[in-house]
PyMOL Python script that loads the backbone (N, CA, C, O; Angstrom):
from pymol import cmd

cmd.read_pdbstr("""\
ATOM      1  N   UNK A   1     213.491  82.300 -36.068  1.00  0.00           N
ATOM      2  CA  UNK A   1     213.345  80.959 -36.583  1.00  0.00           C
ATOM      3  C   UNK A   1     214.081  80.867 -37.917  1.00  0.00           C
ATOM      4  O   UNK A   1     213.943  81.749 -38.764  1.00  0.00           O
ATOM      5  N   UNK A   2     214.951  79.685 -38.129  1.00  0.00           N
ATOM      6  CA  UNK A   2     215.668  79.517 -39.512  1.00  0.00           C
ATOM      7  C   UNK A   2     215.133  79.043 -40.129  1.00  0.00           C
ATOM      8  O   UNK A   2     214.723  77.962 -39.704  1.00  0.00           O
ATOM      9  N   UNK A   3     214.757  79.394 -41.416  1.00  0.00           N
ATOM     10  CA  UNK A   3     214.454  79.324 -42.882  1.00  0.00           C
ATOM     11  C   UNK A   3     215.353  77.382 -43.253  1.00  0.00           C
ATOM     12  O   UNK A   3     216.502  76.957 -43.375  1.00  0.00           O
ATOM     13  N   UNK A   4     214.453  77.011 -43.277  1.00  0.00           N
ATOM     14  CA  UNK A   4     214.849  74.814 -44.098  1.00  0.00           C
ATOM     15  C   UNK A   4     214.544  74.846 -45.303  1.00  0.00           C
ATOM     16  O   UNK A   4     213.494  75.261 -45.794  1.00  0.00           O
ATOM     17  N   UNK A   5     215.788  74.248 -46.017  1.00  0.00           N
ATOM     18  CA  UNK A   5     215.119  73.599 -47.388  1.00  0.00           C
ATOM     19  C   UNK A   5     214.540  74.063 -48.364  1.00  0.00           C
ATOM     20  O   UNK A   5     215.341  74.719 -49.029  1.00  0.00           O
ATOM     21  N   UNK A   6     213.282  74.056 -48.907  1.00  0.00           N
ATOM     22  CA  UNK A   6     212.751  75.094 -49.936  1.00  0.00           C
ATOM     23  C   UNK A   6     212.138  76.179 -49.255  1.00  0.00           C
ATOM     24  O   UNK A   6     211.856  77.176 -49.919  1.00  0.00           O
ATOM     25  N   UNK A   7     211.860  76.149 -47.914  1.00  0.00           N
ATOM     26  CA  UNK A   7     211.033  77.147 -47.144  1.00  0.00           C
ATOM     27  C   UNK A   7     212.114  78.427 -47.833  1.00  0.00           C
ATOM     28  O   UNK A   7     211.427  78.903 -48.737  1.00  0.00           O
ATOM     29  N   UNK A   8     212.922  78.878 -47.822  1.00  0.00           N
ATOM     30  CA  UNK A   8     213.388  80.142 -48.253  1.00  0.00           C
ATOM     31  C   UNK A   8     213.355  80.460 -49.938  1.00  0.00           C
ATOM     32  O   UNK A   8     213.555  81.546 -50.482  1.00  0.00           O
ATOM     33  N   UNK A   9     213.057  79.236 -50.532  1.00  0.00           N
ATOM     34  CA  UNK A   9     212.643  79.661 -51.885  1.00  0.00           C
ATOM     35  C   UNK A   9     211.552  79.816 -52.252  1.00  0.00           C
ATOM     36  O   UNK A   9     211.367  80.443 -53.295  1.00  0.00           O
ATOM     37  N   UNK A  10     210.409  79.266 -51.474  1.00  0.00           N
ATOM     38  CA  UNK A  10     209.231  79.825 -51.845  1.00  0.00           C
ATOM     39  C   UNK A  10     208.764  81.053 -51.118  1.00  0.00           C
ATOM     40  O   UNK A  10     207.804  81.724 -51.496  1.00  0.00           O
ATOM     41  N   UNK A  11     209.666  81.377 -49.798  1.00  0.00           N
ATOM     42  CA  UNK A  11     209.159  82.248 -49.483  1.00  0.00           C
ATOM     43  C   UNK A  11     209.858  83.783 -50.043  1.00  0.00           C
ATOM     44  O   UNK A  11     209.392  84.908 -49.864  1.00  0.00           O
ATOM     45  N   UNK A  12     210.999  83.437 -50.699  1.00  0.00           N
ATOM     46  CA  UNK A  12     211.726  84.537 -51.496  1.00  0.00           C
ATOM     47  C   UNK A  12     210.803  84.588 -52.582  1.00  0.00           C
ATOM     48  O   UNK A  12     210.739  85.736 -53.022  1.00  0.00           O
ATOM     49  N   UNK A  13     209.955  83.667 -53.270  1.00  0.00           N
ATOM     50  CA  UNK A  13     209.842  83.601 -54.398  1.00  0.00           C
ATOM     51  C   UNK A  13     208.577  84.492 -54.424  1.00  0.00           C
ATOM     52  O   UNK A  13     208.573  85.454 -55.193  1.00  0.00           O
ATOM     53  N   UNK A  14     207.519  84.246 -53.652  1.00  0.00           N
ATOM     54  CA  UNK A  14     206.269  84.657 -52.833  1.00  0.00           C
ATOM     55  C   UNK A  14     206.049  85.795 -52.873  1.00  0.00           C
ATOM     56  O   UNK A  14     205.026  86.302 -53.333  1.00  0.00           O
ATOM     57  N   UNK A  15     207.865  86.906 -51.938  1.00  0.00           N
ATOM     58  CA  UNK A  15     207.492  88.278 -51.647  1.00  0.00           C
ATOM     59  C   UNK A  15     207.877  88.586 -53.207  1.00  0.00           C
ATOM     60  O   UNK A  15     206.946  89.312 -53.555  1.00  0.00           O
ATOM     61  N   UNK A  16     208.511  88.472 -54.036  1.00  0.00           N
ATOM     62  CA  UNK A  16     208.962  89.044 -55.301  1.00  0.00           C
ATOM     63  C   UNK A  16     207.822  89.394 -55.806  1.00  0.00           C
ATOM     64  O   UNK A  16     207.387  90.523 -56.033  1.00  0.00           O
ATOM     65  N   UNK A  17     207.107  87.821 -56.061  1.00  0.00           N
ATOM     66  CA  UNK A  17     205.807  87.978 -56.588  1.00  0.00           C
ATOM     67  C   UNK A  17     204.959  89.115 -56.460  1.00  0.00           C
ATOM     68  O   UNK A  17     204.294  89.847 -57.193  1.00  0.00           O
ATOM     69  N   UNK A  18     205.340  88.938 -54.776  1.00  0.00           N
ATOM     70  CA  UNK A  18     203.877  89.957 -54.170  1.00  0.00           C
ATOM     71  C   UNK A  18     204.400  91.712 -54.233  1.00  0.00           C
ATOM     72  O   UNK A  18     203.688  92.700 -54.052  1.00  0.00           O
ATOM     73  N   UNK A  19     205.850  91.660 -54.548  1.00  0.00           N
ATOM     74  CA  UNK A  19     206.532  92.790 -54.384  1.00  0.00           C
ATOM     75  C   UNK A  19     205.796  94.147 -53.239  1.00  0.00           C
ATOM     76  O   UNK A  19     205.732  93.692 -52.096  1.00  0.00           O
ATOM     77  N   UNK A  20     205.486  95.008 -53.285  1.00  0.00           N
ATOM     78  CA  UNK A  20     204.984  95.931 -52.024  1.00  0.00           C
ATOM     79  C   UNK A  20     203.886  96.263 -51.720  1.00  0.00           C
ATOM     80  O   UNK A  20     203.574  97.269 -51.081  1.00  0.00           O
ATOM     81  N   UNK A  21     202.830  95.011 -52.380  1.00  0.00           N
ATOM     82  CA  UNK A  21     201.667  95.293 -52.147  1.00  0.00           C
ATOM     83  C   UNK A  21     201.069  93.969 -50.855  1.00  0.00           C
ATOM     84  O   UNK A  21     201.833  93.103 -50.428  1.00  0.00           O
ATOM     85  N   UNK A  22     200.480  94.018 -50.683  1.00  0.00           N
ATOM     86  CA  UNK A  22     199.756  92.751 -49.126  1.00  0.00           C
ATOM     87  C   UNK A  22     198.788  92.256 -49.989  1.00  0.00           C
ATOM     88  O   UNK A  22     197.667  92.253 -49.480  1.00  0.00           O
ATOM     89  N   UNK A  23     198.863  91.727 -51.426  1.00  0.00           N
ATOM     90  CA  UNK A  23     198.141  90.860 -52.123  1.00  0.00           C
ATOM     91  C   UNK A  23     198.113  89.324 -52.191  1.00  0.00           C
ATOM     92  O   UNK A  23     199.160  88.694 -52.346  1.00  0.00           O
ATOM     93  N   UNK A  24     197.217  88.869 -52.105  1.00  0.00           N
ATOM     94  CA  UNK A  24     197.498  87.160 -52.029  1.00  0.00           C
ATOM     95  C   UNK A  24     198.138  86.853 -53.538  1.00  0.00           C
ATOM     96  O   UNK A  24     197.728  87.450 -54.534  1.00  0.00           O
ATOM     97  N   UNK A  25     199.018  86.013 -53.577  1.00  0.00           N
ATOM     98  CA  UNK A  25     199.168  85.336 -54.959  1.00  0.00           C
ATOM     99  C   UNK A  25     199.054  83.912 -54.936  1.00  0.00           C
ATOM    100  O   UNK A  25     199.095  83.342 -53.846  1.00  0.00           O
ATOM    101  N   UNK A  26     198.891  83.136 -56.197  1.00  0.00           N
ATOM    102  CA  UNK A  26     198.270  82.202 -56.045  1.00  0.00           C
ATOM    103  C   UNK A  26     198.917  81.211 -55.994  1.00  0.00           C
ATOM    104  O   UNK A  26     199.786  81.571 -56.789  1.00  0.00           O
ATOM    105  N   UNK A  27     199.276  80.030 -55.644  1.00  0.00           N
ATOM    106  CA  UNK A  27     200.377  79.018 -54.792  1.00  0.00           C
ATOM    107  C   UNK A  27     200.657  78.361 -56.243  1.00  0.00           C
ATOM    108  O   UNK A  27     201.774  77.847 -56.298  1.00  0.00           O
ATOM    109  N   UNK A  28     199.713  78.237 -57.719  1.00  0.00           N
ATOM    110  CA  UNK A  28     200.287  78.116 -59.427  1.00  0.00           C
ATOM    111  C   UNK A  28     201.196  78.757 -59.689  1.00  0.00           C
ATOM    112  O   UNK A  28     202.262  78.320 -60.126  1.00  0.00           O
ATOM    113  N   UNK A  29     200.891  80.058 -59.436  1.00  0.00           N
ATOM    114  CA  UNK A  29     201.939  81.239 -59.951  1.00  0.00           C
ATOM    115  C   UNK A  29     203.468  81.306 -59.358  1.00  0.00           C
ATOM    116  O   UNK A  29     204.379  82.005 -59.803  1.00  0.00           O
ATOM    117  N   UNK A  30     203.551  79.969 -57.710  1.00  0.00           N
ATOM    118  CA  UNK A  30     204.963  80.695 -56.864  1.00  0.00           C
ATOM    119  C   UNK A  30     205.082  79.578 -57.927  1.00  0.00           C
ATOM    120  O   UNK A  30     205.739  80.021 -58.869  1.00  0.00           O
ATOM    121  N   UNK A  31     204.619  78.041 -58.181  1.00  0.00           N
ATOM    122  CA  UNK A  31     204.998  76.992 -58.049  1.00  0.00           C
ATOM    123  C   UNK A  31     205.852  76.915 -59.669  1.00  0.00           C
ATOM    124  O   UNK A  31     206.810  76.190 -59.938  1.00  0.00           O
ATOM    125  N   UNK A  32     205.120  77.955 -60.638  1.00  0.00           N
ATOM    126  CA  UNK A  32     205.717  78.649 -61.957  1.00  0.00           C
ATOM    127  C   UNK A  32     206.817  79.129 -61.979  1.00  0.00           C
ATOM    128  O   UNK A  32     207.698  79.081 -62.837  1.00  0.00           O
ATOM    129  N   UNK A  33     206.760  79.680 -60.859  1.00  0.00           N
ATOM    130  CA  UNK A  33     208.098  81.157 -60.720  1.00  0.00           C
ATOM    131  C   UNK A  33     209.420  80.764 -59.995  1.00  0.00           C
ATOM    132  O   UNK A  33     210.551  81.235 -60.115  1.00  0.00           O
ATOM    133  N   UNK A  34     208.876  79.622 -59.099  1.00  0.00           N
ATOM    134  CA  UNK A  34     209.871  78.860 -58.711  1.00  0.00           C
ATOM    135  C   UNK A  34     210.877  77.534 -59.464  1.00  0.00           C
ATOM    136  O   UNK A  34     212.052  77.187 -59.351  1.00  0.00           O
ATOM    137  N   UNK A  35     209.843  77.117 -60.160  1.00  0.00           N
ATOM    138  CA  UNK A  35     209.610  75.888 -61.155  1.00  0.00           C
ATOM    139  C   UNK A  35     209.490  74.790 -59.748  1.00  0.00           C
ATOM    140  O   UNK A  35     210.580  74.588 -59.214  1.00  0.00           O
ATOM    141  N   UNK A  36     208.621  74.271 -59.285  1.00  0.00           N
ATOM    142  CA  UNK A  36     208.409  73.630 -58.494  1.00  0.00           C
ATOM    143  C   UNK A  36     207.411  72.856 -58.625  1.00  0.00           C
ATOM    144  O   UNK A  36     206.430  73.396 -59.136  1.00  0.00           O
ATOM    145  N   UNK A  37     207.276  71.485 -58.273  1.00  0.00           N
ATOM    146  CA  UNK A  37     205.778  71.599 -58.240  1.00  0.00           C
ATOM    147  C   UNK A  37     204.747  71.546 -57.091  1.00  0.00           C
ATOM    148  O   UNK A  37     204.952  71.220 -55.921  1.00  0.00           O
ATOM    149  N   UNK A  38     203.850  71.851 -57.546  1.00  0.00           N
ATOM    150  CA  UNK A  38     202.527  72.579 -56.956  1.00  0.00           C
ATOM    151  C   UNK A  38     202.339  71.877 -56.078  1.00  0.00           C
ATOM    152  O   UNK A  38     201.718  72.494 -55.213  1.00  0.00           O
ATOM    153  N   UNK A  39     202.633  70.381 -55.655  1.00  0.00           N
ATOM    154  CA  UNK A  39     201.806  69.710 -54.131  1.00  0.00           C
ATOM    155  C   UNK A  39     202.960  70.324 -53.202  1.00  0.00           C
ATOM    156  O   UNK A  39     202.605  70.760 -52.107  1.00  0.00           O
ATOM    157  N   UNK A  40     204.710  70.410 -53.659  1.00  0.00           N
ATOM    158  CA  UNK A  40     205.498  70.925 -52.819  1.00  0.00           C
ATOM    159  C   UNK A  40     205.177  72.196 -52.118  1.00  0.00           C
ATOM    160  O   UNK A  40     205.150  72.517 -50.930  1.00  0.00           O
ATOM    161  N   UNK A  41     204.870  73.003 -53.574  1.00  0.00           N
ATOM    162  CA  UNK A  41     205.140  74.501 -52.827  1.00  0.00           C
ATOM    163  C   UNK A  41     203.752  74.600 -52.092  1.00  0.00           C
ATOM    164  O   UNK A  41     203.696  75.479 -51.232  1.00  0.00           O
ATOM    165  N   UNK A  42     202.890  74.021 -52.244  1.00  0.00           N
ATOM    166  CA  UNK A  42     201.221  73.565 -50.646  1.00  0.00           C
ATOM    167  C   UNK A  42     202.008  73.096 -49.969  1.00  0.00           C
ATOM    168  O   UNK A  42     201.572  73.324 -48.840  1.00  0.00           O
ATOM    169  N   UNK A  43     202.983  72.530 -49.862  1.00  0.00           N
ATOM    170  CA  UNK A  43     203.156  71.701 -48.318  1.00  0.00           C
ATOM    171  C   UNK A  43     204.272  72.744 -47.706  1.00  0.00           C
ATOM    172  O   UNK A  43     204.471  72.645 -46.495  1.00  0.00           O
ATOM    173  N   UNK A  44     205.208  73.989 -48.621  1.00  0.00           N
ATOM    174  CA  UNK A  44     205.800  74.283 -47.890  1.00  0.00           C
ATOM    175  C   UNK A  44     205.136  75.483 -47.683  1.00  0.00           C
ATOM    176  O   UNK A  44     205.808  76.167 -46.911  1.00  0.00           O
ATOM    177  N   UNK A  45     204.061  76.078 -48.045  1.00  0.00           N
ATOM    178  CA  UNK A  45     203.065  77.111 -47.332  1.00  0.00           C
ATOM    179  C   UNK A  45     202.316  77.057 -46.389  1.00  0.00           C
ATOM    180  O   UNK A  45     201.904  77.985 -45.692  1.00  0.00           O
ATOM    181  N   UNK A  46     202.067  75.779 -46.312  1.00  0.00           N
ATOM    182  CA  UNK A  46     201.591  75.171 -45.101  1.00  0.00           C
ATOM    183  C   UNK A  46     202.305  75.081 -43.991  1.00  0.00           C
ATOM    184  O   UNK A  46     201.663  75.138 -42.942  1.00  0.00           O
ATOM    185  N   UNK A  47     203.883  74.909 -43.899  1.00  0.00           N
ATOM    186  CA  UNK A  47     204.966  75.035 -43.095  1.00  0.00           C
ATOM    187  C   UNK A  47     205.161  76.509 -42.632  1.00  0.00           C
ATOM    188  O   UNK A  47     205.055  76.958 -41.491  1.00  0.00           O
ATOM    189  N   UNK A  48     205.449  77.109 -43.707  1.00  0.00           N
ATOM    190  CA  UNK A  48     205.957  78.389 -43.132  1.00  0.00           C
ATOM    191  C   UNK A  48     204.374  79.179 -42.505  1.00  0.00           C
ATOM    192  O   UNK A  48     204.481  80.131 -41.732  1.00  0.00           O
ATOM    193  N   UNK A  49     203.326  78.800 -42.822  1.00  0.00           N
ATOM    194  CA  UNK A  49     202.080  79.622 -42.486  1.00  0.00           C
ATOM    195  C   UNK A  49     201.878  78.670 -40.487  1.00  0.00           C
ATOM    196  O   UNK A  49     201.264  79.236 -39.582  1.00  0.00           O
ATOM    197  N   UNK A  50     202.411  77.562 -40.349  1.00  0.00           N
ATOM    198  CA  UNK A  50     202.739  77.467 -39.367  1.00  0.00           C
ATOM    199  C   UNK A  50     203.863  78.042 -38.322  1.00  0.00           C
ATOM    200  O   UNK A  50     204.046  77.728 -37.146  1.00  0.00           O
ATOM    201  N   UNK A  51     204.463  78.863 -39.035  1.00  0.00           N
ATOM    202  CA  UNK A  51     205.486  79.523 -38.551  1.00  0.00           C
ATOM    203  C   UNK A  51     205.561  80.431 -38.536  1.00  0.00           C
ATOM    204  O   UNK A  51     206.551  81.061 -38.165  1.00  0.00           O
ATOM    205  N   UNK A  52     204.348  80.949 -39.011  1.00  0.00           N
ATOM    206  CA  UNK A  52     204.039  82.624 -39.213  1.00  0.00           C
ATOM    207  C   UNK A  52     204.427  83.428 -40.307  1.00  0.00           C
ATOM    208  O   UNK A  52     204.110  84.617 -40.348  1.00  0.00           O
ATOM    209  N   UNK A  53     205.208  82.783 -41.364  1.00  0.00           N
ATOM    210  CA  UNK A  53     205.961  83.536 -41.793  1.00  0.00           C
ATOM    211  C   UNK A  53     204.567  83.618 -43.302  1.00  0.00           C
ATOM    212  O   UNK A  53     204.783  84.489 -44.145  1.00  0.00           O
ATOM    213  N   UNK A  54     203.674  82.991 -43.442  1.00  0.00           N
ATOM    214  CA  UNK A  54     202.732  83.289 -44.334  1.00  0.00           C
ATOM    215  C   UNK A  54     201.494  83.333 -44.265  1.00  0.00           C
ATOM    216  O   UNK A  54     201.009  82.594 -43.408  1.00  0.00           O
ATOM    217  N   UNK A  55     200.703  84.018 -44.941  1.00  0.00           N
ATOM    218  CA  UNK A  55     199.112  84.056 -44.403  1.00  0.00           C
ATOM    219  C   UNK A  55     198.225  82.897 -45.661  1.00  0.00           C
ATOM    220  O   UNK A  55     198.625  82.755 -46.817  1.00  0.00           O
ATOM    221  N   UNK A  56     197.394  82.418 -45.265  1.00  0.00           N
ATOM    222  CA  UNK A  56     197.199  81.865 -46.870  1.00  0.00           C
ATOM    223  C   UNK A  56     195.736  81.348 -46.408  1.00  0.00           C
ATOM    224  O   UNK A  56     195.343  80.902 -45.331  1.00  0.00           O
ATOM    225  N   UNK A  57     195.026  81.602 -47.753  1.00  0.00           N
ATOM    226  CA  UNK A  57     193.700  81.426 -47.935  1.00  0.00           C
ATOM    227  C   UNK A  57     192.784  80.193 -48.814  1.00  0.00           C
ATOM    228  O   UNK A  57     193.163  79.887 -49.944  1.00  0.00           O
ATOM    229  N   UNK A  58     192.181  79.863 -48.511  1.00  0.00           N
ATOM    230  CA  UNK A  58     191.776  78.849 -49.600  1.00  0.00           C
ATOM    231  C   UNK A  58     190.823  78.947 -50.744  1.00  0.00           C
ATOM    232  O   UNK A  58     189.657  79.206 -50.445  1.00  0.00           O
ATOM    233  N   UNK A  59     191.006  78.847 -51.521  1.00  0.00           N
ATOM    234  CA  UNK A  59     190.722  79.379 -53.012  1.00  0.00           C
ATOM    235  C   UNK A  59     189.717  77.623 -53.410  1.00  0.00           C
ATOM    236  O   UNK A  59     189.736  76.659 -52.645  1.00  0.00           O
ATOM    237  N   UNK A  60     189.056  77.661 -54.578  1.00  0.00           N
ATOM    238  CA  UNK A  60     188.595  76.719 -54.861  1.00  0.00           C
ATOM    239  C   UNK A  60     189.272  75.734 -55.522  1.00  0.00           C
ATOM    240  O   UNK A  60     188.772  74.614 -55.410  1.00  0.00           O
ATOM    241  N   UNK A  61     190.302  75.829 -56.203  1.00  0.00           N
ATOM    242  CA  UNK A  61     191.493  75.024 -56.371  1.00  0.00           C
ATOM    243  C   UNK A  61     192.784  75.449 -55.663  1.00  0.00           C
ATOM    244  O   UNK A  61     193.657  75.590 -56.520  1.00  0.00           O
ATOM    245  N   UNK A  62     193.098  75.627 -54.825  1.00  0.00           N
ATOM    246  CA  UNK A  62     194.260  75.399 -54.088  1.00  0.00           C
ATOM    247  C   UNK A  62     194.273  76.753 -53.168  1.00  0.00           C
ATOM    248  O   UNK A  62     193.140  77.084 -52.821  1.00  0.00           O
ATOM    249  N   UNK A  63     194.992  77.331 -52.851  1.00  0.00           N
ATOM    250  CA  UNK A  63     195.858  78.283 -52.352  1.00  0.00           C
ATOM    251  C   UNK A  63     196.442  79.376 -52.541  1.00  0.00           C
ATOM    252  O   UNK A  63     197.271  79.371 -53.451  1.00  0.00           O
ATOM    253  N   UNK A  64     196.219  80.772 -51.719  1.00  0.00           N
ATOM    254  CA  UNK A  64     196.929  81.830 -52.220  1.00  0.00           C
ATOM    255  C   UNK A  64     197.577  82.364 -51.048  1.00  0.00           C
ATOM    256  O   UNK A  64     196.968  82.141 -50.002  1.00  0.00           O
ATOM    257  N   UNK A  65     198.840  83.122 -50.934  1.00  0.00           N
ATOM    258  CA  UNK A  65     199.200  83.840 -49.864  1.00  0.00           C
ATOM    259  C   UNK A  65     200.060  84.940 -50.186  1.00  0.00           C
ATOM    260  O   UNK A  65     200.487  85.411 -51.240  1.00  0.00           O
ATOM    261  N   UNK A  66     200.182  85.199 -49.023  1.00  0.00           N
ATOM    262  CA  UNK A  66     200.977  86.504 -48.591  1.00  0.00           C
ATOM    263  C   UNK A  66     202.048  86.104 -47.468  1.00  0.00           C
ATOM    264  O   UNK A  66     201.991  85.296 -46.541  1.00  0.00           O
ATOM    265  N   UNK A  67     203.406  87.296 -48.068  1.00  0.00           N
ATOM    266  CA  UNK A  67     204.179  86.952 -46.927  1.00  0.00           C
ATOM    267  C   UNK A  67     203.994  88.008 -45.781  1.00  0.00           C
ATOM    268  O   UNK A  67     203.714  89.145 -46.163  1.00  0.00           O
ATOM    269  N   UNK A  68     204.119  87.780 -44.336  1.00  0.00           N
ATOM    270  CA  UNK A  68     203.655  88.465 -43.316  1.00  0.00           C
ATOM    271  C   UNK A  68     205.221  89.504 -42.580  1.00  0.00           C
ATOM    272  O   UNK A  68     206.365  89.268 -42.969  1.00  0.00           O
ATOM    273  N   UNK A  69     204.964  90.384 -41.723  1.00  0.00           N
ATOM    274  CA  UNK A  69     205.978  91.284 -41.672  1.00  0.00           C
ATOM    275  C   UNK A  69     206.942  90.195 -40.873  1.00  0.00           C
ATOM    276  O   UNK A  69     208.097  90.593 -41.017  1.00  0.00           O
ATOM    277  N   UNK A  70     206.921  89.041 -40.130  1.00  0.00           N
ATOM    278  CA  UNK A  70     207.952  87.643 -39.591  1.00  0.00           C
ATOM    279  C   UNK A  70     208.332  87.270 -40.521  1.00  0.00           C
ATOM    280  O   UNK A  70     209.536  87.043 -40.401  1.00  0.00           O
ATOM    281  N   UNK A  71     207.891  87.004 -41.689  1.00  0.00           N
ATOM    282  CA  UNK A  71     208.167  86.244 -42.814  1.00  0.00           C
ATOM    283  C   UNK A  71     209.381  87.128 -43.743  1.00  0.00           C
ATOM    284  O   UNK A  71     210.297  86.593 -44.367  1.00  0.00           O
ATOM    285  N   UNK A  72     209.154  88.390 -43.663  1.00  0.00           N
ATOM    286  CA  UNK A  72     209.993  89.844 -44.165  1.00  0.00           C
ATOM    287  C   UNK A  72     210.810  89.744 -43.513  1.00  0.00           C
ATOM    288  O   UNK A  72     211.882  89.669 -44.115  1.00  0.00           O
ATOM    289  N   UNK A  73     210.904  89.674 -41.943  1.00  0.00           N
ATOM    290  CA  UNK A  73     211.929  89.309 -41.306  1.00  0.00           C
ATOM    291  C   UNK A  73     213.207  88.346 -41.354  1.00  0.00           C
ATOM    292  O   UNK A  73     214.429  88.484 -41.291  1.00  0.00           O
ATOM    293  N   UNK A  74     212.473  87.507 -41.470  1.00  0.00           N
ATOM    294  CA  UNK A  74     213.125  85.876 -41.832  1.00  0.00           C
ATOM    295  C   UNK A  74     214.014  86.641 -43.249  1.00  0.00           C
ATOM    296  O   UNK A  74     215.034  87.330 -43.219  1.00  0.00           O
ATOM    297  N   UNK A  75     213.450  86.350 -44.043  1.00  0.00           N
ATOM    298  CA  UNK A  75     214.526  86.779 -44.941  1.00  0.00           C
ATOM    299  C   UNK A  75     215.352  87.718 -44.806  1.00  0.00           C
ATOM    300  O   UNK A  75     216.564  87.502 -44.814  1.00  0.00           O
ATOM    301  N   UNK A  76     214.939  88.676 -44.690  1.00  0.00           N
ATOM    302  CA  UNK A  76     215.946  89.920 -44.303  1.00  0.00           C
ATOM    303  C   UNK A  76     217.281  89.242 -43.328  1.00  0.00           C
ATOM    304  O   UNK A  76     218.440  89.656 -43.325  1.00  0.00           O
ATOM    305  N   UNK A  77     216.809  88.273 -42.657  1.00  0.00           N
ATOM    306  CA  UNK A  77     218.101  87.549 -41.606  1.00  0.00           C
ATOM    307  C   UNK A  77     218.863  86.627 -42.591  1.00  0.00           C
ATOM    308  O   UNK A  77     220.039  86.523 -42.241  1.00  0.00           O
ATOM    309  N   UNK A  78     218.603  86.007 -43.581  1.00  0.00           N
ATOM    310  CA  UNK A  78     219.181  85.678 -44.547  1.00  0.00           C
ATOM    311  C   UNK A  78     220.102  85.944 -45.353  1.00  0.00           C
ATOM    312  O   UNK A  78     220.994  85.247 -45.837  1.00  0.00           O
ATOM    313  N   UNK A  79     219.683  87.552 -45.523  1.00  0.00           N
ATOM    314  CA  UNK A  79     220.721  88.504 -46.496  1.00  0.00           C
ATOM    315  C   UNK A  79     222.139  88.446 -45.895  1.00  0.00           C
ATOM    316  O   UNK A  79     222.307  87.966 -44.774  1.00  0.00           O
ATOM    317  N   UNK A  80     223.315  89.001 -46.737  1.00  0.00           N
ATOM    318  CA  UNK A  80     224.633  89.267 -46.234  1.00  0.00           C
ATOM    319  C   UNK A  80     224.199  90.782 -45.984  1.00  0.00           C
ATOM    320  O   UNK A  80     223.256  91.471 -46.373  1.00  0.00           O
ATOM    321  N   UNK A  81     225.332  90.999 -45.142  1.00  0.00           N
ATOM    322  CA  UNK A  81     225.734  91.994 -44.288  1.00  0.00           C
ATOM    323  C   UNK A  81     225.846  93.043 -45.672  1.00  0.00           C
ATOM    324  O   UNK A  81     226.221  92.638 -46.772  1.00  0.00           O
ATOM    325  N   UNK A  82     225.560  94.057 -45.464  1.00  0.00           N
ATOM    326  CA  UNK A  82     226.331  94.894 -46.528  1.00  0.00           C
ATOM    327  C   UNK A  82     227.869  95.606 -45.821  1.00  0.00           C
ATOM    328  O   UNK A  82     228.173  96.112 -44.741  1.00  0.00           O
ATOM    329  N   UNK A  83     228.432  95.365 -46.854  1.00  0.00           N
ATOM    330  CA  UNK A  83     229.645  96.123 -46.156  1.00  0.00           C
ATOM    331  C   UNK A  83     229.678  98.117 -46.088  1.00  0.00           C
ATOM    332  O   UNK A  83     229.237  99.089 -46.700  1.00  0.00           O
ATOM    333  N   UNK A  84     230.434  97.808 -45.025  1.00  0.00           N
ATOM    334  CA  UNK A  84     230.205  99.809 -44.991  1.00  0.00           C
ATOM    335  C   UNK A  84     231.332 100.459 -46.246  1.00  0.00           C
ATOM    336  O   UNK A  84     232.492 100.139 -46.506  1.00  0.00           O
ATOM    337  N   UNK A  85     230.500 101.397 -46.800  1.00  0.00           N
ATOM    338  CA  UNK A  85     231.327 102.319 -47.660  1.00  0.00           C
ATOM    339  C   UNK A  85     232.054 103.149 -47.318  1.00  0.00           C
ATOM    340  O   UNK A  85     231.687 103.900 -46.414  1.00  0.00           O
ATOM    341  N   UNK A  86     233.371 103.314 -47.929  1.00  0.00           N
ATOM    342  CA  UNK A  86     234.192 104.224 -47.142  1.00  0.00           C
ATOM    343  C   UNK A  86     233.731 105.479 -47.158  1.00  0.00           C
ATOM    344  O   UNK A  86     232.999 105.869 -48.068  1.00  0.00           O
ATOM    345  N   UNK A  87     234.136 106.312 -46.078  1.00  0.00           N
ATOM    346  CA  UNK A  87     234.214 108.019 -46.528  1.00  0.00           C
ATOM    347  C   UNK A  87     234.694 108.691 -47.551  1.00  0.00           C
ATOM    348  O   UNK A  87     234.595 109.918 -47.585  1.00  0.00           O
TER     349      UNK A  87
END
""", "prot")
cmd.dss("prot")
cmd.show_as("cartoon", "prot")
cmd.util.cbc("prot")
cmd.orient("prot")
């Protein structure tokens, strides 16, 4: 599935956050890190968590998530190719 619109910046923004741990972070902190604001980056967690690509929980003011190993995927399909190094 291809990555729309801000869906690849919050969800780039998300794993940074979350770097190599499976911790929720909190949908303030992407919406900071992204500079976004906060009803966007809910509506596009809400998108990509329909798409699998995020898990997300509900907190008493808003939202926290995690990106899921589809969601790792997705980006990773994003990246350029690395080129091969010579011998």
């Amino acid at each position: 599935m291809k990555l729309e619109g801000g869906e690849r910046l919050v969800l780039l923004t998300l794993r940074n956050l979350q770097g190599d741990s499976t911790d929720y972070v909190e949908d303030s902190h992407i919406a900071d890190a992204a500079k976004m604001h906060l009803p966007d980056v809910r509506d596009w967690l809400e998108t990509l968590e329909g798409k699998g690509f995020v898990e997300r929980t509900r907190l008493t003011d808003g939202f926290s998530a995690y990106v899921t190993a589809k969601g790792k995927q997705a980006l990773r399909l994003t990246e350029p190719i690395p080129s091969p190094k010579p011998p």
